[in-house]
N, C-alpha and C positions, 0 to 999 in steps of 0.2 A: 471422655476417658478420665478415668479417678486417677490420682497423684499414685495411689498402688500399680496401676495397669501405665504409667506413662513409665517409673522405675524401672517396674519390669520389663517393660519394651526396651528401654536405654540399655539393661546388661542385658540381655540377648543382643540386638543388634550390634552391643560393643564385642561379647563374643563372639557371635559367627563372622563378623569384622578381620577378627586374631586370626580364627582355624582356618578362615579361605586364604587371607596370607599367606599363613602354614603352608595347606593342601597346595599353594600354587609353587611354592619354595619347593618343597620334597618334586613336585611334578618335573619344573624346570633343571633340580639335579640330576633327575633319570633319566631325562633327556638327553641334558649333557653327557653323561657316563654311558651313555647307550650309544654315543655317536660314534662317527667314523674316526680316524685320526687324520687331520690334517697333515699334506703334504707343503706346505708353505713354511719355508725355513729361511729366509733369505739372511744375509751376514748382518750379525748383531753387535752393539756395544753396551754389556752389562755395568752399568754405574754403581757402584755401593759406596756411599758414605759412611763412615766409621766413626765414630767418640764413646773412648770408654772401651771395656769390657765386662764379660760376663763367665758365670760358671759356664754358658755354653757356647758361647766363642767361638772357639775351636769348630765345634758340630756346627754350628751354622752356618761358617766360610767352608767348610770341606763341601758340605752337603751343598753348595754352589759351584763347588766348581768340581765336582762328579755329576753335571749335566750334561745326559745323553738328547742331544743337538745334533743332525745331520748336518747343519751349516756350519761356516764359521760364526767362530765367536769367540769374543775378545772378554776380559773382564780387565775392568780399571778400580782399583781401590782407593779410597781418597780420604786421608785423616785432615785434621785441622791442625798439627803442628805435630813436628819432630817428637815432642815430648809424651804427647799423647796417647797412652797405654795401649791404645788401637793401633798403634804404629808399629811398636815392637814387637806386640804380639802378631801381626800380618806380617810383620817380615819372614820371621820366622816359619809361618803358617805357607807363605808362597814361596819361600826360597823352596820346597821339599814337592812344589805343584808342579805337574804338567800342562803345557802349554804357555808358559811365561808369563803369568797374569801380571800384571804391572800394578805397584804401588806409588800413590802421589801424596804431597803435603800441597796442602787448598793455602796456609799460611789463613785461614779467613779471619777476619774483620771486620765482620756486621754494624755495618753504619746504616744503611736504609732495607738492607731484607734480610732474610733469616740467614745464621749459618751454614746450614742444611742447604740451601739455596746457592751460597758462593762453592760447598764442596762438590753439591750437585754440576755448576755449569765447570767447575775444575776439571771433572772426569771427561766431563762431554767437549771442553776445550783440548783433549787429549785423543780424543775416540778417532780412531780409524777413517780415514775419507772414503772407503770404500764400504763404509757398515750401514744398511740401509734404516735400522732399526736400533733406536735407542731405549732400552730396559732396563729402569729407575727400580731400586732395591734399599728395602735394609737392612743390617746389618744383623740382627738379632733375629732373623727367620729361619727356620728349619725348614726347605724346600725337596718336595719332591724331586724324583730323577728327569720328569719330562715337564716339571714347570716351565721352562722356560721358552721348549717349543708349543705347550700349550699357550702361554700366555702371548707370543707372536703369532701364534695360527688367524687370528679374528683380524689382523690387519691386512689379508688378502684380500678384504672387502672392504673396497674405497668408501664408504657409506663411515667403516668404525675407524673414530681420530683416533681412539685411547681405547687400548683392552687391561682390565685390570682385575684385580682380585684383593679382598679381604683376610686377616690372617685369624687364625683362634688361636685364645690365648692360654695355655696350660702351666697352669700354677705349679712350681718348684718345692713347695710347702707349704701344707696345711694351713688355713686360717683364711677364717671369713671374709677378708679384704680381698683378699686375692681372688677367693671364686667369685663374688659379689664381681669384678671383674670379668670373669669368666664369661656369664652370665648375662651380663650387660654387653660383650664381644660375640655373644652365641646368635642372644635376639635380633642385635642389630646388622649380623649375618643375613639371615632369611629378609632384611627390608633393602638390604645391599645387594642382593642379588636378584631384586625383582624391579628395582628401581636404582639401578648403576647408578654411579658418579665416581669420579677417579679417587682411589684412595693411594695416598700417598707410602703405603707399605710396597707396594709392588705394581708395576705399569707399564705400560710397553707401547710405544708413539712411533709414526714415523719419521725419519728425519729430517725428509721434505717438511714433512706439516709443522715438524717443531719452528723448521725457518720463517715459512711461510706464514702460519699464523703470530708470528711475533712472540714464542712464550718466553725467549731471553730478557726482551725489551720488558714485556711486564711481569715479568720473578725481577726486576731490579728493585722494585719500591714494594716486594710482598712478603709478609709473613711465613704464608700457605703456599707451596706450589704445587699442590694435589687439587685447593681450591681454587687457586687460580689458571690453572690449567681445566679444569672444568667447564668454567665460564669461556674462556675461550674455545672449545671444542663444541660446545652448544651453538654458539653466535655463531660459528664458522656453519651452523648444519650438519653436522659432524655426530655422529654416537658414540655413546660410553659403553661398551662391552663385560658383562661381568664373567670371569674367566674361573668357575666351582672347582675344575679340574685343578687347579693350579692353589687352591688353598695352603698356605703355607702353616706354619706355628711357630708361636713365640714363646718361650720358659723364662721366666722369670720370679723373683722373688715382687711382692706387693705388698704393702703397709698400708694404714689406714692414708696417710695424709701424699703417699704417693698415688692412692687410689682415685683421691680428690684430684688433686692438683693435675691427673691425667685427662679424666673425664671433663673436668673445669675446661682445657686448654681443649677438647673438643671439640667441647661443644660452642665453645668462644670462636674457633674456626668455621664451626660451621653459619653461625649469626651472620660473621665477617661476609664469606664468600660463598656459599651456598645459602642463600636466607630463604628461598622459598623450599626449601626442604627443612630447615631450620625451622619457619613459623607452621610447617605442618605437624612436624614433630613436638612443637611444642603444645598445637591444638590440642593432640590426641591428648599429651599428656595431663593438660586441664581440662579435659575431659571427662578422664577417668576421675582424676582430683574431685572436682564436681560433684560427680555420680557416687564418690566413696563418702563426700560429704554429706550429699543428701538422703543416702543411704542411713550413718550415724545419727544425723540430725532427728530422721522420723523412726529410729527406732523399729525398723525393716529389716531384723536379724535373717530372717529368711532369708531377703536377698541379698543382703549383707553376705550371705554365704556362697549362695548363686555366682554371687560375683567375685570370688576368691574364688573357688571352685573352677570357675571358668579361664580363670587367667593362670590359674597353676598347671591347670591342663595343658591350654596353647604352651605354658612353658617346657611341658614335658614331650609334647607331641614335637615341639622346635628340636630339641634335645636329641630324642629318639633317632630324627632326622638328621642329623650331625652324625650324632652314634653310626647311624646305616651306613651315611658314604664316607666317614672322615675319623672310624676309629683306630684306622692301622696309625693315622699320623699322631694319635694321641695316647701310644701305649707307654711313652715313660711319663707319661701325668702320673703324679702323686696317688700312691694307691686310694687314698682317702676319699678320693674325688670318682670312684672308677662307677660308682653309681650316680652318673652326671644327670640321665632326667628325673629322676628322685627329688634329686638336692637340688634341683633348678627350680621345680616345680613350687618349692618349698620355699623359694627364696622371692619368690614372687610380689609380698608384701614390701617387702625392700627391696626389691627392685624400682617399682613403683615410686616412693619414698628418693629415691636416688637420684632418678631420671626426673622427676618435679623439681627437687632441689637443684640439678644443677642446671637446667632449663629456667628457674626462675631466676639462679646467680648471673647466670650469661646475659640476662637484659641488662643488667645493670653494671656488666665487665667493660672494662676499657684499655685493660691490658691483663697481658698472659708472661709468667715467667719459663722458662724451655732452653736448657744448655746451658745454663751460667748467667743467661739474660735475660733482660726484660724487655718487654717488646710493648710498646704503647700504640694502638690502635685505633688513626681517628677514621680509616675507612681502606679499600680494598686497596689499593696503590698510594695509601699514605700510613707507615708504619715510622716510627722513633724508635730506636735500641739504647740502651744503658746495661752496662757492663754490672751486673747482679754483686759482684764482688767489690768493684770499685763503691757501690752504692753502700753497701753495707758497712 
């Protein structure tokens, strides 16, 4: 085989790689949206951790606690201190709620795991003893009306530890950082849904198994408890459930160096605590690297084109598939954006460019900054904190 016919075989194989991804992502949404609706509602305790606010605030603690739930369920709010702009504005957001959601201060003080992790076990030191179902939230989601019994349906089967779901991210205003975001939230949607792992946006465990498998004892020494709840659900024989129905969204504004500093602290999580999805993702992406290389190197415009051609495609065919089951939740995105697999499709070159960079930064990361602080990371159960503020 001539170095021409070995190229070409590499981007065909690398695309119909993408499209069967794709075609298996669109398949398993229809599936889901085709099913029954679960009767499994048993009593729940919704946790959300707060820090900060945002223009959408407001929308996305309402749109939480207008969840049509047969069962009980309780919601517990948890800021990191009195002063904390998430506090005042919850007060006020739940004083005017039905059903008496309760607000907490965690007072946290990250010495050996994340903040998010002491406000996290706050709520659940609070929760209900009669709630059989703990459903871990953030703050910044715009949830559908039957999220939340979708997202507890998949725990009737002893088989699934964690049912969880991914959120899309829809940009509050124009500018290429923020879709480049988008975009890198959209693809990594359809590998999230065909190959679960708990994502720390939104989850839903039983109570039993939270005891049972120990996840208090080891979130004490952890950065990640999306990560580390993972690995413990696996070990346990246990499965990850990916829950399409229940896709939430996130608005937000995006800047260039908050774009980084996000994607950075990802993908450093993912090294940390999911590493064999970590070093496959990283294959792919020297893979393509590679192939784009050897492609420029021998002056193979042809396939040089072949090969953007086909990755703009899978972008747009991703996209499209979004679009199908998940446009009503994206109708106040920025009109700018309203031709999503277009501009995804387009954005393809850099995207690529993006996911190399910060796959190559992460080998060589050993700590992430996140909330005020800095988190030093010599391995899954041994993290250092330094107060970001004090340091400065």
């Amino acid at each position: 085989m001539t170095g021409y016919q070995e190229l070409a075989s590499a981007c065909l194989t690398m695309g119909a790689m993408q499209f069967l991804t794709t075609g298996l992502f669109r398949r398993k949404l229809r599936a889901e949206f085709s099913g029954a609706r679960s009767e499994h509602h048993p009593p729940v305790s919704v946790i959300v951790p707060c820090k900060g606010t945002g223009r959408y605030f407001r929308r996305n603690v309402e749109s939480m606690l207008a969840q049509d739930y047969p069962g009980r369920i309780e919601w517990i709010f948890v800021a990191p201190s009195a002063s904390d702009p998430a506090h005042a504005a919850l007060r006020e957001i739940l004083s005017a709620a039905i059903g008496r959601p309760r607000l907490l201060v965690s007072d946290a003080h990250p010495t050996r795991c994340s903040e998010k992790i002491q406000n996290v076990l706050c709520g659940i030191d609070h929760a209900d003893a009669a709630s059989h179902v703990l459903l871990l939230a953030e703050v910044d989601l715009h949830v559908v009306g039957d999220w939340a019994r979708r997202l507890v349906a998949p725990l009737a089967d002893p088989r699934v530890g964690v049912a969880t779901t991914q959120m899309l991210y829809a940009p509050e205003d124009p500018g290429l950082a923020g879709f480049l975001r988008k975009v890198w939230m959209g693809f990594a949607l359809s590998y999230e849904a065909l190959f679960p792992f708990v994502m720390g946006q939104s989850y839903a465990i039983r109570r039993d198994d939270f005891v049972k498998l120990g996840v208090r004892e080891a979130w004490a020494g952890s950065l990640s408890e999306d990560g580390t709840l993972d690995r413990l659900i696996r070990r346990a024989g246990l499965t990850v459930r990916f829950v399409g129905r229940s896709v939430p969204v996130s608005s937000e504004s995006c800047s260039w160096p908050q774009l980084f500093a996000q994607l950075n602290r990802w993908v450093f999580i993912g090294k940390v605590y999911v590493r064999g999805t970590w070093l496959l993702c990283l294959a792919l992406a020297a893979a393509k690297v590679w192939l784009l290389s050897r492609l420029l190197w021998t002056g193979n415009w042809g396939l040089l084109l072949w090969f953007w051609g086909l990755d703009m495609a899978n972008l747009w065919a991703v996209f499209r598939t979004i679009d199908s089951f998940f446009a009503d939740r994206l109708e106040d995105e920025h009109p700018a954006y309203h031709r999503r697999p277009i501009l995804a499709a387009l954005c393809a070159p850099l995207l690529l460019g993006l996911v190399a960079a910060n796959f190559a930064a992460s080998i060589f990361m050993r700590r992430t900054s996140w909330g005020g602080y800095i988190y030093r990371v010599r391995g899954p159960d041994a993290v250092e904190i330094e107060n970001a503020a004090t340091r400065a």
